[in-house]
N, C-alpha and C positions, 0 to 999 in steps of 0.2 A: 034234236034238242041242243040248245047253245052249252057252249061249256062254260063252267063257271069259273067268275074271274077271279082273281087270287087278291086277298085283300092287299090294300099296300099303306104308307102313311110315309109325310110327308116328315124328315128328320133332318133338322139343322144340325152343321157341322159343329156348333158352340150351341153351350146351352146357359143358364143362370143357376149360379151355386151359392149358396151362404157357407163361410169357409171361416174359421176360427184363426183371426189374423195373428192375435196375441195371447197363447197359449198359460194360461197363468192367471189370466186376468178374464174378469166378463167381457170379452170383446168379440164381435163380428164385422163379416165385410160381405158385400157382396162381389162378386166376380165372373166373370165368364170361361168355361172351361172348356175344353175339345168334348163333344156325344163322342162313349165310348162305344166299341163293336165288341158284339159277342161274341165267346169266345165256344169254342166245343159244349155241347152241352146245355147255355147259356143260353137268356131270353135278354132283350135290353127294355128297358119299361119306361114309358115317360109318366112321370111321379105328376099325380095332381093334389095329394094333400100328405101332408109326416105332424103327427104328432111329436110335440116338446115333452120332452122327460126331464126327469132332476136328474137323470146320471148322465144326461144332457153335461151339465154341470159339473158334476165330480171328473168326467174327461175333457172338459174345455180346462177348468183350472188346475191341471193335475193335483188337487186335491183329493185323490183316492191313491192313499199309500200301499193297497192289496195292487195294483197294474203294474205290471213287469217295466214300462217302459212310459217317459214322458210323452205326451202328444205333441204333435209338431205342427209349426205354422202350415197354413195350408190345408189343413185339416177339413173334409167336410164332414158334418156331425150329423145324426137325428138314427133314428133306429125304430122309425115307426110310418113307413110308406107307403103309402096305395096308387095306385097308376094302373096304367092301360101298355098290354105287349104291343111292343111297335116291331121287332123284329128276334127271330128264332136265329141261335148259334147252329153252326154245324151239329148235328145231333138231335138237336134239341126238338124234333118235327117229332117224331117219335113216339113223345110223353105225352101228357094226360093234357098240356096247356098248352095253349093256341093262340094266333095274332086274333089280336082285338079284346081278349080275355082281360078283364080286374082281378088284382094281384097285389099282395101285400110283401113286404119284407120288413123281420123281425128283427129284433138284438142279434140273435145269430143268423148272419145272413147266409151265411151256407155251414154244414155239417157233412163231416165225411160217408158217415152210414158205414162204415166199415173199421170203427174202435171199439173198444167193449162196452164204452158208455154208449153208443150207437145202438151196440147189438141190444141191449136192455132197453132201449124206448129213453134214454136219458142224452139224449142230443144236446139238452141245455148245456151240457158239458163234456161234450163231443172233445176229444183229446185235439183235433184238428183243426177246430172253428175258426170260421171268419165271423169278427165280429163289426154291423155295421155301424159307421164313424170312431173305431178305434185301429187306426191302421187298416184299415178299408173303405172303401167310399160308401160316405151316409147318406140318407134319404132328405139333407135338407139343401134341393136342385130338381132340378126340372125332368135327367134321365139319369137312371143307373142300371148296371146290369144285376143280372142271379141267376142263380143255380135253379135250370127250370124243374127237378125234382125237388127244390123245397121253399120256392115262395108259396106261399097261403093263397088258394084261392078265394076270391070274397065272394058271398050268396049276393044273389041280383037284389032282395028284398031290403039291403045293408048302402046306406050310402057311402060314398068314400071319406068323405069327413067324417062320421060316425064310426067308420071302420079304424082307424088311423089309429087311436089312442089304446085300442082292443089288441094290437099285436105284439104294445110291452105291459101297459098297466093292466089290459085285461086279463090277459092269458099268463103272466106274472101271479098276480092272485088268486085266480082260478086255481094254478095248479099249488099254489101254499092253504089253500082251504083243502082241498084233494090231501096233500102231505098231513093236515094236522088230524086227519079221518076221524073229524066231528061228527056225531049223526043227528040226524033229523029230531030239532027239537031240542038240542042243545044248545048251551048258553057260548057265545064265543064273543072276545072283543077284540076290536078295528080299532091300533091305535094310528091315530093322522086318519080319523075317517071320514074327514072333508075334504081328505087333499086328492091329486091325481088316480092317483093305485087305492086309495082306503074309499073314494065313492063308488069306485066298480066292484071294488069287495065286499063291501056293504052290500050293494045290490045283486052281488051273486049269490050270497051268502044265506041272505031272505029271502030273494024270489025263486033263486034257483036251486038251493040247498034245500030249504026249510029250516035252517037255521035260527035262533032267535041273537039277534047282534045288537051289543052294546058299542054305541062310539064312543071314542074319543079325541079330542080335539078342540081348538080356542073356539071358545064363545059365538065369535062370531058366524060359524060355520055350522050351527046347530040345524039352521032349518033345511039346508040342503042335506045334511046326515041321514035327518027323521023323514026328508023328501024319498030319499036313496031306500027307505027300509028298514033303518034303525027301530028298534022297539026304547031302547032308554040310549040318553045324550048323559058324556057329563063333560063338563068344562074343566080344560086341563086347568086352567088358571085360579082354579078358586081350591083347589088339595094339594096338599103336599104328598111328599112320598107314602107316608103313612095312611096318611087320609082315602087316599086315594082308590088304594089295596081295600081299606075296609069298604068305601062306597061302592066299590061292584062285585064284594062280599054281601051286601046290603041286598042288592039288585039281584042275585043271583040267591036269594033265600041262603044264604049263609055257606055257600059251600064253595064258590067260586067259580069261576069259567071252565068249558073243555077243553078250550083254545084261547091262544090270543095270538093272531098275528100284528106283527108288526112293521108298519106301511112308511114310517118317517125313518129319516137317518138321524135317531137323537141318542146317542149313549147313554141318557139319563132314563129316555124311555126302554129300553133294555132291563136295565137296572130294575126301573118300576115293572116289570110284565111279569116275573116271576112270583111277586105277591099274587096276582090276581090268578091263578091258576089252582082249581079241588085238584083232589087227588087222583093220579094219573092223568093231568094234563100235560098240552103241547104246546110250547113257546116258538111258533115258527118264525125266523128271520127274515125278511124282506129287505127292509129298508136300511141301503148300508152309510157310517155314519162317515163323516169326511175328517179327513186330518191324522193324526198318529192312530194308529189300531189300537183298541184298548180291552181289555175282558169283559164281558158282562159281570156288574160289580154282585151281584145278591145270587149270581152260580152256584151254589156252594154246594158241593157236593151231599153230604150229608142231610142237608133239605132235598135234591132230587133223588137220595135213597129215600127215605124215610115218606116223601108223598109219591114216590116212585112216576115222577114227570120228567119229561122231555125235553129239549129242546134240538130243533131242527132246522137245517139251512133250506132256502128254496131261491135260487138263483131265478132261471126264468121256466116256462113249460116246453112241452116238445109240440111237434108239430101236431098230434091227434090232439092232444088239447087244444091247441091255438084254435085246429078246425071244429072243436064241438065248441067253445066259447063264442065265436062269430055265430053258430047258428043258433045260441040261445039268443043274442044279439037281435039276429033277423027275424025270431020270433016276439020280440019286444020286451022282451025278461030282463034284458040289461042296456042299458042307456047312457052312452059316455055325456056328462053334462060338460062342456066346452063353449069356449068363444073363438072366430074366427081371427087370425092377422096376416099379413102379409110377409113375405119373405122380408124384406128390410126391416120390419122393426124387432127383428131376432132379440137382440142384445137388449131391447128394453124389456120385452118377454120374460129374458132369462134374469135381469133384476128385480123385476120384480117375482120371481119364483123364488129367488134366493133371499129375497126379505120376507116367503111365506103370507105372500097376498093374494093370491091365486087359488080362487074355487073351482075343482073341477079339476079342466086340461086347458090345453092350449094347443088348437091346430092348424096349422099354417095351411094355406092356398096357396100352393105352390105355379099357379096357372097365369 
C-alpha cells in the first residue's frame, strides 16, 4: 500500500493587506506584507473572506474612548475571518485542526484559557486576550496566523462568505439574547434591527429562540427586518422618546418587552430602551456608542428598584457559542444578508457604514 502524501500548499513570501494608513480618519491603503510563520502552537491560514464591522470604525478612528491605547498606522484591521490552514506551528499537529481545514478567527483571536474569566467559559474577557486588528494582526489580508486551540472551525454545509459576518455580529448577539434569558414566546426588541448585528439577532431571536421580536430601525430597512423574522417594525423616525416607549407598550398588550437588546451605538437609543422594558426586564448592551463615554440617561435607580429590571453588558460570546451559532447557520436558521467587495474599496465600505447606509453586512473577498 503507498503511503500517503502529506498535504502541502504553495505560500508566497508577501501577501496583500488592507492596513489603516491614517488612524483618526476613514482612511485605508493597500500593501504588501512579509506571510508570517507559525509560531508553537499556532496554525497560519490563508484568509479568503473577513467581514466589516462598525468597531471596524471605532478602532480605525480612535473614536472609542473605553481602548487603553490609540491605534497606529500600519494597523491591519477586521476581526471577522475565514480561510483555509496552510501550515501547523510547532505543536500545533497535535490538536483537533489540521492542514487543509476551514477556520474562522474572531474579535478575540486568542484567549489564554488559564484566567478566571477563562476558567468560567467567559473568554470574551479573557484577562490576556489578543484582540484581532487591535494591536494584533486583523483579518483584513490574505494570511494570518492563530492559536490552533481557538480558531472556530467552520461546518462544510456554511460557505466562507456566509460564515465570515457569524464570528462577530453572530455570535455577538447570540450570546446577548443567551444574557437577557428571554423565554420562548416572549416579547423582546432589536434596536438597529436592520443593521449588521440586529439582522442576525433578529433572526436568531425568531427562528432560533422562538422568540417574538419587535425592530427597530429607519424606515427604510423595514422590509429586510420583517424578511429576518420580525413579527412588528416601527420606524425610529416617525416617535419621539416618549412616543416611542408607548408604541411597543402598545405592541406588547400594554406591559412591555422581556428584553431589549441593543445593536447601534447611539446614546439616545440607551436612553430610550429603558422605557420599553415590563417588569423584571433586561436591557442588554451591545452596541457601544463613539466619542466621550456618557451614562445611560433614564438609569435611574429607583425605576430599576421598583420594576426590579436589569441592565447587562455582553461584549462578545465564547467559543462554544460561536460553535453552536455557525451550526444553527449550517442548518439554515440563520442567514447573514451581505453584499460582496473587494479588498480596495475598504475605505468606501467603511463611509458608507458610517453614514448608516448599509443593509445587512459587508464581506470582502479577500482572494
Amino acid at each position: 500500500m503507498a503511503a500517503a502524501t502529506a498535504m502541502t500548499f504553495d505560500i508566497p513570501k508577501k501577501h496583500k493587506a488592507c492596513v489603516y494608513d491614517k488612524p483618526g480618519t476613514i482612511s485605508t491603503k493597500v500593501e504588501y506584507l512579509d506571510t508570517p510563520e507559525p509560531g508553537p502552537g499556532e496554525v497560519l491560514i490563508r484568509l479568503t473572506h473577513s467581514g466589516v464591522c462598525h468597531s471596524d470604525i471605532g478602532i480605525m478612528e480612535n473614536s472609542w474612548r473605553g481602548l487603553p491605547y490609540p491605534t497606529q498606522a500600519g494597523q491591519v484591521g477586521g476581526h471577522e475571518g475565514v480561510g483555509i490552514v496552510q501550515k501547523l506551528g510547532p505543536g500545533a499537529e497535535v490538536g483537533n485542526i489540521k492542514l487543509g481545514d476551514r477556520v474562522g478567527v474572531k474579535w478575540i483571536a486568542a484567549a489564554c484559557g488559564a484566567c478566571a474569566a477563562c476558567y468560567e467559559g467567559a473568554d470574551g474577557v479573557c484577562f490576556n486576550q489578543k484582540i484581532s486588528g487591535y494591536y494584533y494582526p486583523g483579518t483584513f489580508q490574505q494570511y494570518v496566523v492563530g492559536p490552533a486551540n481557538y480558531v472556530t472551525p467552520i461546518p462544510p454545509a456554511l460557505s466562507s462568505a456566509d460564515a465570515a459576518p457569524l464570528l462577530c455580529a453572530g455570535v455577538t448577539t447570540y450570546s446577548a439574547l443567551r444574557k437577557s434569558e428571554a423565554k420562548s414566546g416572549q416579547w423582546v426588541v432589536i434596536v438597529g434591527a436592520g443593521g449588521g448585528l440586529g439582522h442576525l439577532a433578529t433572526q436568531i431571536g425568531s427562528r432560533g429562540m422562538a422568540l417574538r421580536i419587535i425592530g427597530i430601525d429607519h424606515g427604510s430597512k423595514e422590509v429586510l427586518v420583517k424578511d429576518c423574522g420580525a413579527e412588528s417594525f416601527i420606524d425610529i423616525t416617525k416617535f419621539d422618546d416618549t412616543a416611542i416607549g408607548e408604541e411597543v407598550k402598545r405592541i406588547t398588550g400594554g406591559l412591555g418587552a422581556s428584553a431589549v437588546i441593543v445593536c447601534t451605538s447611539s446614546n439616545k437609543a440607551y436612553g430610550q430602551a429603558m422605557g420599553f422594558l415590563r417588569f423584571g426586564g433586561t436591557v442588554v448592551c451591545v452596541g457601544m456608542p463613539e466619542g466621550e463615554m456618557v451614562p445611560i440617561s433614564t438609569a435611574f435607580p429607583a425605576l430599576l428598584v421598583s420594576k426590579q429590571t436589569k441592565i447587562v453588558g455582553s461584549l462578545v460570546g465564547n467559543q462554544r457559542e460561536a460553535i453552536e451559532l455557525l451550526d444553527l447557520a449550517s442548518r439554515g436558521i440563520v442567514e447573514t444578508q451581505y453584499r460582496s467587495e473587494k479588498m480596495e474599496n475598504l475605505t468606501e465600505v467603511f463611509k458608507e457604514m458610517s453614514e448608516g447606509r448599509i443593509q445587512g453586512r459587508v464581506v470582502l473577498d479577500l482572494q
